[in-house]
C-alpha positions as CSV (number, residue, x, y, z in Angstrom):
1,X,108.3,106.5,166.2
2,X,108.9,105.5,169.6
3,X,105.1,104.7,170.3
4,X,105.0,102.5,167.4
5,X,108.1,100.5,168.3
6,X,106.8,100.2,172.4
7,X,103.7,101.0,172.3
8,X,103.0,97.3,173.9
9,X,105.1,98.7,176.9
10,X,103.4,101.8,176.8
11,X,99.9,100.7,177.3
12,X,101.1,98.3,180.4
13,X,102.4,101.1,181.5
14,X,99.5,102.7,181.6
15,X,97.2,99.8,182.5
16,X,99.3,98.4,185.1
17,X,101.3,101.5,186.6
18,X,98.4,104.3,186.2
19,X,100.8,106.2,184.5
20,X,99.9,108.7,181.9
21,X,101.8,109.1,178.6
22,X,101.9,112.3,176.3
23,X,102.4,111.8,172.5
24,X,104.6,114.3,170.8
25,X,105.0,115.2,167.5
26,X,107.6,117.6,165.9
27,X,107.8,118.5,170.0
28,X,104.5,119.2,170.1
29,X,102.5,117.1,172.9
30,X,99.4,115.8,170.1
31,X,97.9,113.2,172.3
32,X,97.6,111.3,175.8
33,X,97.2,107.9,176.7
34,X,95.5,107.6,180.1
35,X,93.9,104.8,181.7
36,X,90.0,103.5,181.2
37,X,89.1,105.0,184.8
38,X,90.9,108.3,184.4
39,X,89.0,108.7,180.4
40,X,85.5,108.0,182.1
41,X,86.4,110.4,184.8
42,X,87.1,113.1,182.2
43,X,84.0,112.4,180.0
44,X,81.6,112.3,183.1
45,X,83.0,115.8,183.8
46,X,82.8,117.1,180.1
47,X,79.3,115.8,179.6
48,X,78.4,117.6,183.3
49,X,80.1,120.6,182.1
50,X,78.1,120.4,179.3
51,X,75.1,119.9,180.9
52,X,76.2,122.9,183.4
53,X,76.8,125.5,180.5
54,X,73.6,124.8,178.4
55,X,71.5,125.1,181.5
56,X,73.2,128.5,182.4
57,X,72.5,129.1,178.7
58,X,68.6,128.9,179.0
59,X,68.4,130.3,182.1
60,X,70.1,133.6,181.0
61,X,68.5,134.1,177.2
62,X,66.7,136.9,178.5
63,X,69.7,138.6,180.5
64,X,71.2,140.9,177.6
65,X,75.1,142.1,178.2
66,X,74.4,145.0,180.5
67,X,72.1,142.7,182.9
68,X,75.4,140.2,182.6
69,X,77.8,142.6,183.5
70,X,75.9,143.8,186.3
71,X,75.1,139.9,187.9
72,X,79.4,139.4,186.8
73,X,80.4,142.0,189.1
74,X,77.7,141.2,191.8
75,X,78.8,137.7,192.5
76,X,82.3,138.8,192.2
77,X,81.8,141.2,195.0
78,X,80.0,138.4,197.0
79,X,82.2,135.8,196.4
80,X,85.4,138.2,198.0
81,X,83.4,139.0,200.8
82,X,83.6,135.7,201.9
């Protein structure tokens, strides 16, 4: 209810300010309005992500779950070493 009845107020908040505003419902937080720079930010970096884990995707097809585990615990190990 509140969104409807300012949501002119909210969006210069949001244009103007740079402030983000969650949109609850029942208490629930349902949605977000963000700024333009902030959405293209995220998409860029879901579309990479993306890109990241279909990549990884092909490049382990062959690996079954033993050969997983076994590359898991290796980079684990290398990454506290350093």
């Amino acid at each position: 209810m509140t969104v409807r009845q300012n949501l002119g107020e909210l969006l210069n908040e949001v244009q103007y300010r740079g402030d983000t505003v969650v949109i609850t419902k029942a208490g629930k937080a349902v949605a977000a309005l963000v700024g333009m720079a902030l959405f293209e930010r995220i998409r860029l970096m879901r579309s990479e992500f993306y890109r990241l884990t279909d990549r990884l995707q092909r490049a382990y097809s062959e690996v079954g779950p033993a050969g997983a585990e076994i590359e898991i615990a290796e980079a684990i190990k290398a990454t506290r070493r350093k």
